[in-house]
C-alpha positions, 0 to 999 in steps of 0.5 A, spaced: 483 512 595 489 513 598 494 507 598 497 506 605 504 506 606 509 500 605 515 498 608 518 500 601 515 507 601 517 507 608 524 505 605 524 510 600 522 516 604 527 515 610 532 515 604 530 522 603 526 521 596 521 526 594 513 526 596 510 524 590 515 518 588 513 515 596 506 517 593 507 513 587 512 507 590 506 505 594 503 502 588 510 496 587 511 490 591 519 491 590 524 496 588 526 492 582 518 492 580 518 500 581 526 500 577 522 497 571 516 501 571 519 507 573 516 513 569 521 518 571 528 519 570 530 524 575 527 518 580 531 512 577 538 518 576 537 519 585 536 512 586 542 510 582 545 516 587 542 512 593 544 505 590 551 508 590 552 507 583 558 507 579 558 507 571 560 514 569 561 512 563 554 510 562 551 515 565 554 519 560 552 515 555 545 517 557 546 525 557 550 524 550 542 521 547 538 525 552 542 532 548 542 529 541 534 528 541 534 536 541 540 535 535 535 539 529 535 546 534 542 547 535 544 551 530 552 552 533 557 547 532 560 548 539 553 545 542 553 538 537 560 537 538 558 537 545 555 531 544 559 528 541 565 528 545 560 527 551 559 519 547 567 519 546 568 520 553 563 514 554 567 511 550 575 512 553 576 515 547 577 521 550 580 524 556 577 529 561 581 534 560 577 534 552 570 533 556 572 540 560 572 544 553 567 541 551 563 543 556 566 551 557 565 551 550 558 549 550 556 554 555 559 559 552 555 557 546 549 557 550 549 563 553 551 567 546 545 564 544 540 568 549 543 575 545 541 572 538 534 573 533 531 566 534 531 565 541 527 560 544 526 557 550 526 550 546 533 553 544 535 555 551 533 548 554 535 545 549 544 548 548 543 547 555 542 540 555 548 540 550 553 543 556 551 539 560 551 532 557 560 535 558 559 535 565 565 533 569 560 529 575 558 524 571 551 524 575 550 530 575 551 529 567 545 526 566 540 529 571 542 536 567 542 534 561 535 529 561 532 535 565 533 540 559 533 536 553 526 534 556 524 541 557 526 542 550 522 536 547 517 538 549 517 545 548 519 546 541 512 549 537 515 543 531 515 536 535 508 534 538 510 531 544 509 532 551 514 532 558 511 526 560 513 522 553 519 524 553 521 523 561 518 515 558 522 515 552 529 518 557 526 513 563 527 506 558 533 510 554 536 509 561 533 502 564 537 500 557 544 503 558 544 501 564 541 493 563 543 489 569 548 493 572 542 496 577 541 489 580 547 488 585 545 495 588 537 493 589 539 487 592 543 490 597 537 496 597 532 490 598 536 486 604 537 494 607 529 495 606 526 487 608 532 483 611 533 479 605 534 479 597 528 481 593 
């Protein structure tokens, strides 16, 4: 049975939001409804960028833990060192200037890595999500680095685990990191949608 549209798939789909999550934004009463349930990260990432979201430092909290999940494949340094200045950056412990090396050193690693005995796409997936995790572009950050990490999850022969339970593990990864910051913007979305607050 197809679920008519709603005033708030209406919403979503004027923003530009993908068939399937305007499909799936049917099944919710309210915008804070579909955040909490959400099983996607890459639709919860875009509508951040909608909302106008601000926290940098979050979301590249959020890139650093989606590439370390992958951390027992990275056999190059360069890669894990990636992360862990993408987790200082969060932290004002380190400047951009840092994160840009990381970032340059990461991708070399990555494409060194394609040349090399033992090549897999987990591991191709998985150094990617490393580089990027140390992008500049904080949002830009966290859809690489969960995109790729994801990938790698679920393409590794040595981890039972599918797509779908990795997206669901980024998804609350990222309701968790960002906490309440999120609320302020769905309430403006909300007041934007209906005409008043949820």
């Amino acid at each position: 049975m197809t679920r008519p549209p709603t005033r708030l798939s209406n919403f979503l789909q004027h923003r530009g939001a993908c068939p399937e999550a305007v499909f799936w934004s049917r099944q919710g009463s309210s915008l804070e409804e579909l955040w909490l349930r959400c099983p996607r990260p890459e639709w919860m990432l875009w509508a951040m960028a909608q909302l106008g979201y601000q926290g940098s430092r979050r979301l590249h909290r959020f890139a650093a833990r989606c590439a370390r999940r992958n951390l027992v494949l990275l056999a190059d340094p360069r890669s894990a060192q990636a992360i862990d200045v993408a987790e200082r950056h969060a932290n004002a412990q380190v400047g951009i200037e840092e994160l840009r090396r990381a970032f340059r050193a990461a991708q070399d690693a990555a494409e060194q890595a394609a040349a090399r005995p033992g090549w897999t796409a987990a591991l191709a997936c998985a150094m990617t999500a490393t580089a990027r995790a140390a992008r500049n572009d904080a949002l830009d950050a966290a859809r690489e680095a969960s995109s790729y990490a994801a990938r790698a999850v679920a393409w590794d022969i040595h981890r039972d685990a599918t797509l779908e339970s990795e997206e669901a593990w980024q998804a609350d990864e990222l309701r968790q990191i960002v906490g309440n910051d999120i609320d302020r913007l769905i309430q403006v979305a909300a007041y934007e949608s209906y005409g008043h607050a949820p």
